[in-house]
mmCIF entry with sequence, helices, sheets and N, C-alpha, C, O atoms, coordinates in Angstrom:
data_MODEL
# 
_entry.id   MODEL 
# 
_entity.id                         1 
_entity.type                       polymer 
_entity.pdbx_number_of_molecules   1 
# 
_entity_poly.entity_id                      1 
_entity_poly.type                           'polypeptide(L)' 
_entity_poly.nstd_linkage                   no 
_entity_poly.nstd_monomer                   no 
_entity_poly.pdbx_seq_one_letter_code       
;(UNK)(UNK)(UNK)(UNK)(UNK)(UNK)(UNK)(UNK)(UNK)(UNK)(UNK)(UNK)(UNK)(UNK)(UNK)(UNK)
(UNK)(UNK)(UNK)
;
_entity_poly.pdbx_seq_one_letter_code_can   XXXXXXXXXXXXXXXXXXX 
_entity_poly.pdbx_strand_id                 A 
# 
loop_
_entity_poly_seq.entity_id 
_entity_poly_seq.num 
_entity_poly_seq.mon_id 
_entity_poly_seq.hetero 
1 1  UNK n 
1 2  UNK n 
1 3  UNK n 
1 4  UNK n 
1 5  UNK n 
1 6  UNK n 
1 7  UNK n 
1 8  UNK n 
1 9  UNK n 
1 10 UNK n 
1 11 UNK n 
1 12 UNK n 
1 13 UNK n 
1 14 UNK n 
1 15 UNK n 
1 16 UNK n 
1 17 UNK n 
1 18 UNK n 
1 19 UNK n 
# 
_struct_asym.id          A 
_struct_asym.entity_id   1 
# 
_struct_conf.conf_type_id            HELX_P 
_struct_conf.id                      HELX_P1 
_struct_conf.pdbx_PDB_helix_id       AA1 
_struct_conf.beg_label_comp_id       UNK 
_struct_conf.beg_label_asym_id       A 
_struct_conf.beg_label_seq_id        4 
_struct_conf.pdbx_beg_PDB_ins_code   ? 
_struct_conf.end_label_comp_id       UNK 
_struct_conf.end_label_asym_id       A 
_struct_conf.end_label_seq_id        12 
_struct_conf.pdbx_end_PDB_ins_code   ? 
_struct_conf.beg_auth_comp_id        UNK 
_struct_conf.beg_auth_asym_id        A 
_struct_conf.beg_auth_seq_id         4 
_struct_conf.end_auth_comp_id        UNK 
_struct_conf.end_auth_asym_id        A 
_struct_conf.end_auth_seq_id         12 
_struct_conf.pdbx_PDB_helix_class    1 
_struct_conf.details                 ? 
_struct_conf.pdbx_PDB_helix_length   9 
# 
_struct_conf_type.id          HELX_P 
_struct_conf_type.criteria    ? 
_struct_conf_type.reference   ? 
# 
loop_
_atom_site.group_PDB 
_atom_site.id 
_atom_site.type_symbol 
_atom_site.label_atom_id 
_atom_site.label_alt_id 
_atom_site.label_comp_id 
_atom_site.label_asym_id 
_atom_site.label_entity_id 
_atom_site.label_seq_id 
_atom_site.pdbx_PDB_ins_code 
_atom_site.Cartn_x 
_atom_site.Cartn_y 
_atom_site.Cartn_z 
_atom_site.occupancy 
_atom_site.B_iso_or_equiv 
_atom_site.pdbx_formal_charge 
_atom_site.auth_seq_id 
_atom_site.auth_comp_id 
_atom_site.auth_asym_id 
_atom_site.auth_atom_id 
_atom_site.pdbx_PDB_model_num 
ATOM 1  N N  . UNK A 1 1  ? 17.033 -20.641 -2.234 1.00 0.00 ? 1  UNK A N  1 
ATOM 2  C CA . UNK A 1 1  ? 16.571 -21.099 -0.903 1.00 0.00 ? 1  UNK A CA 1 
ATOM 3  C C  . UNK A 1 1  ? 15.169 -20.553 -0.626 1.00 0.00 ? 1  UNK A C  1 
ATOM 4  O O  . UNK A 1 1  ? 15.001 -19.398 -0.234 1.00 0.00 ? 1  UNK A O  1 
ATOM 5  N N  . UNK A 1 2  ? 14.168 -21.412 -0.839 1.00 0.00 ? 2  UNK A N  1 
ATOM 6  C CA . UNK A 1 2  ? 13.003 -20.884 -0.630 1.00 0.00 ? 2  UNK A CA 1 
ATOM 7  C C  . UNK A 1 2  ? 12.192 -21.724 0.112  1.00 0.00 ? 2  UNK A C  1 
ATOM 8  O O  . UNK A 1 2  ? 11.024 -21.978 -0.184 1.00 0.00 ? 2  UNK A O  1 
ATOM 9  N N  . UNK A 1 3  ? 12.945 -22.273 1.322  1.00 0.00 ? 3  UNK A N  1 
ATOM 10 C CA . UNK A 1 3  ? 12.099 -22.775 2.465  1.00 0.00 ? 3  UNK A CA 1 
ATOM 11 C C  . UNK A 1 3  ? 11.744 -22.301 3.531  1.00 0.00 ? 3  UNK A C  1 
ATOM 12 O O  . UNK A 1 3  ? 11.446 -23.062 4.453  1.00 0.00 ? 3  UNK A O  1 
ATOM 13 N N  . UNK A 1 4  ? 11.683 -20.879 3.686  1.00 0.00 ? 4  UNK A N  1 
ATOM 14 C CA . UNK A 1 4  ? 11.779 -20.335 4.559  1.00 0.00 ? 4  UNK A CA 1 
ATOM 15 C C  . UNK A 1 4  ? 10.084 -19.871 4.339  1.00 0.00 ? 4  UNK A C  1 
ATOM 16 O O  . UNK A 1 4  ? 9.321  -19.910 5.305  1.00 0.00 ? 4  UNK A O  1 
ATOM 17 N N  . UNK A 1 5  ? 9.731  -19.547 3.320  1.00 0.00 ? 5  UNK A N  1 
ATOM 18 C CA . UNK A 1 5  ? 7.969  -19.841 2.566  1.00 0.00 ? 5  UNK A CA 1 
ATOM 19 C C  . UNK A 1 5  ? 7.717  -21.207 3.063  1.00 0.00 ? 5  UNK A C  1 
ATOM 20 O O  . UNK A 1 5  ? 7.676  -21.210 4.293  1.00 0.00 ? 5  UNK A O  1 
ATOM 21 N N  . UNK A 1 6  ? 7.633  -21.746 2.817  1.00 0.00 ? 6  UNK A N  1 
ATOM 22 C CA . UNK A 1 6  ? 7.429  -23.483 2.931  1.00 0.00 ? 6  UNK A CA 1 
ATOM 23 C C  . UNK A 1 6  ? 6.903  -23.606 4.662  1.00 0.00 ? 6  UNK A C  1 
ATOM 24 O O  . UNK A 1 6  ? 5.843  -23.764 5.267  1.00 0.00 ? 6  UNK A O  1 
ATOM 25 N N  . UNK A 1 7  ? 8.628  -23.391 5.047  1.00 0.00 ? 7  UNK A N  1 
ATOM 26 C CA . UNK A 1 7  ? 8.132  -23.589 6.526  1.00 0.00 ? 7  UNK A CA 1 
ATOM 27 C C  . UNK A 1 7  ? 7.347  -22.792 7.636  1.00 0.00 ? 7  UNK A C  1 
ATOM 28 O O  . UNK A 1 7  ? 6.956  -22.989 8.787  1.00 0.00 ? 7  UNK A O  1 
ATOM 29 N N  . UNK A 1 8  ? 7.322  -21.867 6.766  1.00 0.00 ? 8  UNK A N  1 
ATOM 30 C CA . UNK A 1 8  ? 6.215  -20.861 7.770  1.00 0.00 ? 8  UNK A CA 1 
ATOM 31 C C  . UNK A 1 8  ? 4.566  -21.396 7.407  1.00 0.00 ? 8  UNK A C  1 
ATOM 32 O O  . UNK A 1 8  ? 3.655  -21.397 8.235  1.00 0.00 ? 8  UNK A O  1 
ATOM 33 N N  . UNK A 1 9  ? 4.444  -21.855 5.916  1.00 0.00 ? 9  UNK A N  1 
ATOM 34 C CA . UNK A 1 9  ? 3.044  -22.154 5.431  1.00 0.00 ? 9  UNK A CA 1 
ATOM 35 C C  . UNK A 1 9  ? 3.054  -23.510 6.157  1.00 0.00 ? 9  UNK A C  1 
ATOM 36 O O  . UNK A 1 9  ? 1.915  -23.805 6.520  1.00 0.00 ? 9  UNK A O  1 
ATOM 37 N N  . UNK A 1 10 ? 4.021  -24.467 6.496  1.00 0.00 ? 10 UNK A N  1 
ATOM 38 C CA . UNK A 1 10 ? 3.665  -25.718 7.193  1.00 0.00 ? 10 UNK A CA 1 
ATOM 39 C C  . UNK A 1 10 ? 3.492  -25.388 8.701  1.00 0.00 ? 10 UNK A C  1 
ATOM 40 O O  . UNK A 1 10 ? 2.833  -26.091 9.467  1.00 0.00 ? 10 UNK A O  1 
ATOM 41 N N  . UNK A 1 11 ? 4.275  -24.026 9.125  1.00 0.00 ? 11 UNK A N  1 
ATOM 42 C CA . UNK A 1 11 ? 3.971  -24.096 10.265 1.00 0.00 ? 11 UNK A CA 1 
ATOM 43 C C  . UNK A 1 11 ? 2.482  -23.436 10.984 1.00 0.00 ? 11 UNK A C  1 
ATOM 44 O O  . UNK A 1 11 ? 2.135  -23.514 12.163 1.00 0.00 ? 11 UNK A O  1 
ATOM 45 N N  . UNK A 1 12 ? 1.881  -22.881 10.017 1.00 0.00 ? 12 UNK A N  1 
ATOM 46 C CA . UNK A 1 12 ? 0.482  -22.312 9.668  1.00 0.00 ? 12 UNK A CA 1 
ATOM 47 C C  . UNK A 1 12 ? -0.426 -23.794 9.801  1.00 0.00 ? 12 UNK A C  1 
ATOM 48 O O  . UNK A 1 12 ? -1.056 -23.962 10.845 1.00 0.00 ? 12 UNK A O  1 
ATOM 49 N N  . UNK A 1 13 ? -0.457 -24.440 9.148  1.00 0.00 ? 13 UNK A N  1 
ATOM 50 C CA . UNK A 1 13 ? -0.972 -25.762 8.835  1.00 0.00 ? 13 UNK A CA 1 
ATOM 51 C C  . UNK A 1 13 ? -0.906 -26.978 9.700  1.00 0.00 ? 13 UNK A C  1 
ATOM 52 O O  . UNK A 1 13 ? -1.543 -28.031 9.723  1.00 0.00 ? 13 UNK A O  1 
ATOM 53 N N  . UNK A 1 14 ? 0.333  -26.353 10.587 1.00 0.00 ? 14 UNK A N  1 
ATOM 54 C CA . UNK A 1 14 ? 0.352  -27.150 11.642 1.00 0.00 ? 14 UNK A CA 1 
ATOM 55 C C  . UNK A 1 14 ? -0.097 -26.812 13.418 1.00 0.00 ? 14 UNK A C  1 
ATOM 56 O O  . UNK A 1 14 ? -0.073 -27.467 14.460 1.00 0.00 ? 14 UNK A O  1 
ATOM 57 N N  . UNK A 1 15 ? -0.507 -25.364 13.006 1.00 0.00 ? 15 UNK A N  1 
ATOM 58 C CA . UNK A 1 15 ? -0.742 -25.312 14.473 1.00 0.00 ? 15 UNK A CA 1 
ATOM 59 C C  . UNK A 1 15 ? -2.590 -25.411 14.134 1.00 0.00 ? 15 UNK A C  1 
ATOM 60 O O  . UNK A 1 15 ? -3.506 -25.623 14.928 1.00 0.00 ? 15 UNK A O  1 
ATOM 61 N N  . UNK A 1 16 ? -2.627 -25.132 12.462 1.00 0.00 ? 16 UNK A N  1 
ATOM 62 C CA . UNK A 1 16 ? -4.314 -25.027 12.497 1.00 0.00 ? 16 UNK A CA 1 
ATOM 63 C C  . UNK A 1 16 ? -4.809 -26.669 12.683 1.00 0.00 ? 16 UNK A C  1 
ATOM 64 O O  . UNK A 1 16 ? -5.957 -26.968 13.013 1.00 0.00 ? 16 UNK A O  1 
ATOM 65 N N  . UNK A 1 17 ? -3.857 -27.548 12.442 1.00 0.00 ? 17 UNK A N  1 
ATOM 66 C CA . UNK A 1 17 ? -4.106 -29.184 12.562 1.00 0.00 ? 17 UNK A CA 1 
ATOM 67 C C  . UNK A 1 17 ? -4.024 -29.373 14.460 1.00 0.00 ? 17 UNK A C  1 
ATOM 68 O O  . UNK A 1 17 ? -4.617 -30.278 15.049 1.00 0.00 ? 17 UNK A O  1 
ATOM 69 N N  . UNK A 1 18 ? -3.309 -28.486 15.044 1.00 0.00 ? 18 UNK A N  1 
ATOM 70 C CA . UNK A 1 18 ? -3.563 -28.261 16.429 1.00 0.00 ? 18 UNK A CA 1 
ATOM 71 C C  . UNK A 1 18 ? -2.008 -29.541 16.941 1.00 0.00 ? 18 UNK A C  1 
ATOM 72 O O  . UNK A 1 18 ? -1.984 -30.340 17.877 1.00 0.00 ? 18 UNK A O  1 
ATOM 73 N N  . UNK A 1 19 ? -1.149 -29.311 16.107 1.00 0.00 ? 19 UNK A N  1 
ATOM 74 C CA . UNK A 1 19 ? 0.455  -30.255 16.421 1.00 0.00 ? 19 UNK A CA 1 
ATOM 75 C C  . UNK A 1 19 ? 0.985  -29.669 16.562 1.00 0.00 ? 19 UNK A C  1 
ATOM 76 O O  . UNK A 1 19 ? 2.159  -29.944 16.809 1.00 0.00 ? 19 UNK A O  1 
# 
């Protein structure tokens, strides 16, 4: 289970996209 990486780096990526 290694989405817990994933979703922190998308959630990085998504506040820098400003969503």
């Amino acid at each position: 289970m290694e989405a817990q990486e994933d979703l922190s780096r998308i959630m990085g990526v998504r506040h820098m996209l400003g969503t």
